[in-house]
C-alpha beads as a LAMMPS data file, in Angstrom:
LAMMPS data file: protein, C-alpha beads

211 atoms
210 bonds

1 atom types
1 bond types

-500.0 500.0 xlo xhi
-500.0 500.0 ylo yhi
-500.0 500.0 zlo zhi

Masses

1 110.0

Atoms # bond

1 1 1 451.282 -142.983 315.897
2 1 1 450.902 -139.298 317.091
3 1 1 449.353 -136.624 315.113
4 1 1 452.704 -134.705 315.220
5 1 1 454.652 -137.508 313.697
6 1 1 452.646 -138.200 311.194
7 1 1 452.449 -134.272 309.757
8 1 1 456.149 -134.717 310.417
9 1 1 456.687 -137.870 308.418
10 1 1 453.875 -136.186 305.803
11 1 1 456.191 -133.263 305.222
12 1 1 459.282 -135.231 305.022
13 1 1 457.630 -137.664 302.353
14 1 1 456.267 -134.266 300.361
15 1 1 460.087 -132.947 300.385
16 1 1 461.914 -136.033 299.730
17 1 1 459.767 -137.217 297.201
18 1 1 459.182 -133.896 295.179
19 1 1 462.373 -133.391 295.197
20 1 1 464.255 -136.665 294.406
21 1 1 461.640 -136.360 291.084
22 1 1 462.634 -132.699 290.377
23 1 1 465.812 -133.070 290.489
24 1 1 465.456 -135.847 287.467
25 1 1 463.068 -133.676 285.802
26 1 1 464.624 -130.337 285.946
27 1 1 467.171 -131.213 283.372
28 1 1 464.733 -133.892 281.119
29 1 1 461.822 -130.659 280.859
30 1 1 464.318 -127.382 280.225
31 1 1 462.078 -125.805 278.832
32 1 1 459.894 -126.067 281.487
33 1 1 461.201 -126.479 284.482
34 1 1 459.167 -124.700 286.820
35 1 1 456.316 -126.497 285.543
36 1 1 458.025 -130.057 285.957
37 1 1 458.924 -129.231 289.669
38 1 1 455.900 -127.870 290.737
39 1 1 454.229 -131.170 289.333
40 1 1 456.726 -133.119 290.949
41 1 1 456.196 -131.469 294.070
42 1 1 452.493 -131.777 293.884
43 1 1 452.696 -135.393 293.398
44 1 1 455.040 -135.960 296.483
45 1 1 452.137 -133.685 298.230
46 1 1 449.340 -135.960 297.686
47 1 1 451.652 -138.838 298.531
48 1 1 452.103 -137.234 302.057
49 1 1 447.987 -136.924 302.172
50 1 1 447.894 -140.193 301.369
51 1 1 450.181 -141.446 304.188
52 1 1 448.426 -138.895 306.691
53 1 1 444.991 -139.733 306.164
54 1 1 445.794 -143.800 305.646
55 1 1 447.653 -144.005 309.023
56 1 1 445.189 -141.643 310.462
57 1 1 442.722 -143.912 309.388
58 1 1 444.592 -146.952 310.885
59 1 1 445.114 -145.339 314.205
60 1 1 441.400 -144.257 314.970
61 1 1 440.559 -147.575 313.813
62 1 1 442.657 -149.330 316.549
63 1 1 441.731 -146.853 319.421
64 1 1 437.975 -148.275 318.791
65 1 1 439.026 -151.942 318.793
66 1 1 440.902 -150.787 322.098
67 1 1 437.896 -149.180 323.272
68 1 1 435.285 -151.720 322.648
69 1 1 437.867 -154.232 324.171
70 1 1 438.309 -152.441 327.573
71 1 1 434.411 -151.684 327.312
72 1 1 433.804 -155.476 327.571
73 1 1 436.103 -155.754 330.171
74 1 1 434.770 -153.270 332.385
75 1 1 430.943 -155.465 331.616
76 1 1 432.929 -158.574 332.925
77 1 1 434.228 -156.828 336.052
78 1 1 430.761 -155.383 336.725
79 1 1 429.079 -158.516 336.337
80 1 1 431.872 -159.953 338.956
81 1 1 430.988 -157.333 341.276
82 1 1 427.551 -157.743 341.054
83 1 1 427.368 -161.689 341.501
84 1 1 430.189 -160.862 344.244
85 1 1 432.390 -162.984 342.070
86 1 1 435.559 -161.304 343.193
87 1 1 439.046 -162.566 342.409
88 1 1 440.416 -163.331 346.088
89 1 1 443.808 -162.536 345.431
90 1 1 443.010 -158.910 343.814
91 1 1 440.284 -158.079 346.286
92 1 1 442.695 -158.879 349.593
93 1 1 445.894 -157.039 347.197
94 1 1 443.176 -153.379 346.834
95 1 1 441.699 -153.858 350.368
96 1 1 444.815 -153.945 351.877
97 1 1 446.520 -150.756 349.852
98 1 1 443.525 -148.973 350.644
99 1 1 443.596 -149.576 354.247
100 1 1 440.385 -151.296 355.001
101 1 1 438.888 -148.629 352.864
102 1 1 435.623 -150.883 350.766
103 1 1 434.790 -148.012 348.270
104 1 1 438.481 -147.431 347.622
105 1 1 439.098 -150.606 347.420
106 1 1 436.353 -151.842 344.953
107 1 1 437.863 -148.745 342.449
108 1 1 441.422 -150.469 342.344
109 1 1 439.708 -154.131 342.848
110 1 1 437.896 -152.459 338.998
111 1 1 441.040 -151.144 337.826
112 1 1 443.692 -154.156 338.696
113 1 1 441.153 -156.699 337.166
114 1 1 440.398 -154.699 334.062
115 1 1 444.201 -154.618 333.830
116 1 1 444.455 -158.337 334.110
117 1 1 441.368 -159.573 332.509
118 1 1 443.682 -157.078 328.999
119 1 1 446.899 -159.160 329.752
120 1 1 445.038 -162.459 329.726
121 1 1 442.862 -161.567 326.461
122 1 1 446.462 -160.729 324.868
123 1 1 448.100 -163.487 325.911
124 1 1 445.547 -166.023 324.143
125 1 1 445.201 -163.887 321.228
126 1 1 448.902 -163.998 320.854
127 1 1 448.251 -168.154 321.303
128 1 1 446.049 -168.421 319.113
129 1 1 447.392 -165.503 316.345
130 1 1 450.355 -168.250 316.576
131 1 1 448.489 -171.643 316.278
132 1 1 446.771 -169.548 313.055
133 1 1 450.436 -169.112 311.451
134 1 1 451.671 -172.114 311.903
135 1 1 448.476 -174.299 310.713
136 1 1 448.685 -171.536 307.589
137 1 1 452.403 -171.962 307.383
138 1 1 451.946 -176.082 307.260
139 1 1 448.905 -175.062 304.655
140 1 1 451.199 -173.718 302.081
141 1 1 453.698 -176.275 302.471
142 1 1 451.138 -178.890 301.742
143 1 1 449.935 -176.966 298.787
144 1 1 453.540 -176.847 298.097
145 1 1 454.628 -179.887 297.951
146 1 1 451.528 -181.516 296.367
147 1 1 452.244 -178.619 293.727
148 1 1 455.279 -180.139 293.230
149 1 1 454.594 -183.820 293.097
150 1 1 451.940 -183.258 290.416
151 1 1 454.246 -181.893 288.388
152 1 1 457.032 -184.389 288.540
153 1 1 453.527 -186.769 287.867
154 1 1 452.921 -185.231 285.335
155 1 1 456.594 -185.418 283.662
156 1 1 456.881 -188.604 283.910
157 1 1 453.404 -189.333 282.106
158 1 1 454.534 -187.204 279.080
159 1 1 457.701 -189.217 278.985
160 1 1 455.747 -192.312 279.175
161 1 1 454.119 -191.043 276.243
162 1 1 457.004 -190.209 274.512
163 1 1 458.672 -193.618 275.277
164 1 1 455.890 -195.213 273.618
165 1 1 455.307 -193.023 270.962
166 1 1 459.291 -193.023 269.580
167 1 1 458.831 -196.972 269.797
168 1 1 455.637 -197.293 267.665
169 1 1 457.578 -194.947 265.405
170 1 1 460.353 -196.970 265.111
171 1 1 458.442 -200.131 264.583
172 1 1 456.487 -198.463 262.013
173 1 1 459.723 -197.517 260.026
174 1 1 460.558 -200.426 257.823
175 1 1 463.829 -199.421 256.887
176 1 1 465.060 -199.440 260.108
177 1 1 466.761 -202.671 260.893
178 1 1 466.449 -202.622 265.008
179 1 1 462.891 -201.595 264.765
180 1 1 461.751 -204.172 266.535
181 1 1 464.568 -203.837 269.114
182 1 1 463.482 -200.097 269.793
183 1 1 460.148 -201.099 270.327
184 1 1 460.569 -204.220 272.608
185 1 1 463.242 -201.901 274.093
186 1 1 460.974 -198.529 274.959
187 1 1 458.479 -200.684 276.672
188 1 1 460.402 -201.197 279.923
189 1 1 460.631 -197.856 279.500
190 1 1 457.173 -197.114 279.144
191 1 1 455.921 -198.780 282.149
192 1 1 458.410 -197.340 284.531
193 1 1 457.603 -194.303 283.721
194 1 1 453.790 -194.909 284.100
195 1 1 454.930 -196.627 287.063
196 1 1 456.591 -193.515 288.997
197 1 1 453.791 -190.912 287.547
198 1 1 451.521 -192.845 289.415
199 1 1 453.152 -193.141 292.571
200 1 1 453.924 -189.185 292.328
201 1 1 450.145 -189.104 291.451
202 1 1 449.025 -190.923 294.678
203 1 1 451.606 -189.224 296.932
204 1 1 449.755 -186.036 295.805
205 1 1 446.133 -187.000 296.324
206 1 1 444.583 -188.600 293.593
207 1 1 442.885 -191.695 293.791
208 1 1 442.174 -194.017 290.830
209 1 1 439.773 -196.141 292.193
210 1 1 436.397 -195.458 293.140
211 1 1 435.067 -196.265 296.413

Bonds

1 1 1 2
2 1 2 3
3 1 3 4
4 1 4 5
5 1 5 6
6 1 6 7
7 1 7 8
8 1 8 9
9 1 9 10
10 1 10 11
11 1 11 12
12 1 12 13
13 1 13 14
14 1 14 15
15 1 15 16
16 1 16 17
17 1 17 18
18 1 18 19
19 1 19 20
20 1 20 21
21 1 21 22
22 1 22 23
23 1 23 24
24 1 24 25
25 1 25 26
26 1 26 27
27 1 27 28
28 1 28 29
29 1 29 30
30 1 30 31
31 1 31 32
32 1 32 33
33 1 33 34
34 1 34 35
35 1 35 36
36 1 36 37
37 1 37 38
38 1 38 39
39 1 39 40
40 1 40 41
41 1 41 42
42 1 42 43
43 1 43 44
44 1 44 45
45 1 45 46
46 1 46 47
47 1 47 48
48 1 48 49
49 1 49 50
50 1 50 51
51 1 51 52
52 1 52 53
53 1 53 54
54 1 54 55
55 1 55 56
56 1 56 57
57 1 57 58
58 1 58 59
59 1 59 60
60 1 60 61
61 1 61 62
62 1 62 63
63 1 63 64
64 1 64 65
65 1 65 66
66 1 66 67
67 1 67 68
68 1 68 69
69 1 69 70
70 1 70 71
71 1 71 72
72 1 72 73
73 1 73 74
74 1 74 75
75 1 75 76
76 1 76 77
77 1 77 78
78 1 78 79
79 1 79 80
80 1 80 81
81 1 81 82
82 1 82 83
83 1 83 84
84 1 84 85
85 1 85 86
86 1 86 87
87 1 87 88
88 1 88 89
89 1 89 90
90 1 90 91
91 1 91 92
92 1 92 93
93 1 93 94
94 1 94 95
95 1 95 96
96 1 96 97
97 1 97 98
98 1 98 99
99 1 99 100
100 1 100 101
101 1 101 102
102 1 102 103
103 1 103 104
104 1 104 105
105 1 105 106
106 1 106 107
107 1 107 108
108 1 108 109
109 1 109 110
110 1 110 111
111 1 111 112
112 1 112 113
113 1 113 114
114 1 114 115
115 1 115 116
116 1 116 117
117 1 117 118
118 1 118 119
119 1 119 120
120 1 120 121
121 1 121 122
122 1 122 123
123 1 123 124
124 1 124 125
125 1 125 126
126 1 126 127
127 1 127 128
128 1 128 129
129 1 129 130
130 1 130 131
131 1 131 132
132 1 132 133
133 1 133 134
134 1 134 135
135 1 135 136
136 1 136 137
137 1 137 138
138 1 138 139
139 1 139 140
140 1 140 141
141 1 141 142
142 1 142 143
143 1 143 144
144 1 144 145
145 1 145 146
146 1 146 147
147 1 147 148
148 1 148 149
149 1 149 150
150 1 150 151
151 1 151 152
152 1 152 153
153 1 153 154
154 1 154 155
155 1 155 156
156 1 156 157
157 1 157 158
158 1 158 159
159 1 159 160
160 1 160 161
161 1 161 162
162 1 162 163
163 1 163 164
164 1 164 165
165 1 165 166
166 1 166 167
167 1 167 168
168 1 168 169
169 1 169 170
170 1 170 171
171 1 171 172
172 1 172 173
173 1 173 174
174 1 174 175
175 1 175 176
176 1 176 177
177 1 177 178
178 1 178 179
179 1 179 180
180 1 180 181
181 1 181 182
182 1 182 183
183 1 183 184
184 1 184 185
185 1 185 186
186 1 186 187
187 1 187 188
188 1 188 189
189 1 189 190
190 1 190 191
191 1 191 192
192 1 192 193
193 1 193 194
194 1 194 195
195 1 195 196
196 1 196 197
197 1 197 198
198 1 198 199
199 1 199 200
200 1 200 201
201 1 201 202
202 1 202 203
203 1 203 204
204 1 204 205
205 1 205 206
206 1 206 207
207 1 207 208
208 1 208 209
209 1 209 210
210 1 210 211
């Protein structure tokens, strides 16, 4: 981003901002009005600073990562010229544009390789920026999903619980004439639910026995 769009953009931010706040402050501070406005304004200012110096910041710092990139690809070029390690198809291409010319030649032979040597370094950090997403991406739908199957684990162990605990409650009560059915009944229960937390429990990783 230029230098002129970004005082551009600064001055828009200090306006727009300053003055979307004034104009909701200007009638909450009557007594002061000038004061609230002039704060408001200030505010949007150092808002603007802040965008102008961060993107600043961000530019300069991307014009030395393009520098130190072209730098190393200038090294690789020299070292090709030097171990007369020429790319045949670019050398023949500048030889014949310059006429026969070698001097001339060898400047474009720099300057077309340099500009390949940038379109291949892009085109595998582009491969590789992608095979980083999508191993991330498949990351955090693994976490995902073993998030998820721990937690269905873990609902069906508390209703396991449950299941067991409301039959030894019933059994317990004496005055209850199906006691005895409610307990024989919530163990079926009981073990299919221990049953399914455990597969959900071993779908998501854990293992029970030792090795």
């Amino acid at each position: 981003m230029k230098r002129t769009v970004r005082i551009i953009i600064a001055v828009a931010v200090t306006f727009v901002l300053g003055g979307m706040f004034a104009y909701q402050d200007a009638d909450k501070y009557r007594s002061h009005p000038a004061v609230a406005i002039a704060t408001d304004f200030f505010c949007g200012f150092l808002a603007a600073l802040l965008f102008y110096f961060g993107s600043g910041w961000i530019e300069k710092r991307k014009q030395r990562n393009a520098a130190f990139n072209d730098t190393r690809l200038y090294d690789q070029v020299a070292k090709e010229l030097n171990e007369n390690a020429l790319n045949p198809g670019l050398w023949t291409r500048a030889f014949a544009e310059m006429n026969g010319d070698e001097a001339k030649a060898r400047a474009l032979y720099i300057k077309y390789r340099v500009a390949q040597l940038g379109t291949n370094a892009h085109q595998e950090l582009a491969v590789t920026q992608g095979e980083a997403n999508l191993a991330q991406r498949q990351q955090v739908i693994r976490s995902i999903r073993r998030f998820g199957l721990l937690i269905f684990g873990w609902i069906f162990a508390v209703l396991s619980f449950l299941s067991l605990l409301l039959g030894i409650l019933a059994l317990s009560d004496n005055r209850s004439d199906g006691a005895v059915g409610a307990m024989v009944l919530s163990v079926p229960f009981t073990v299919g639910f221990v049953l399914v937390a455990v597969w959900f429990f071993v779908k998501a990783g854990i293992k029970f026995t030792k090795r």
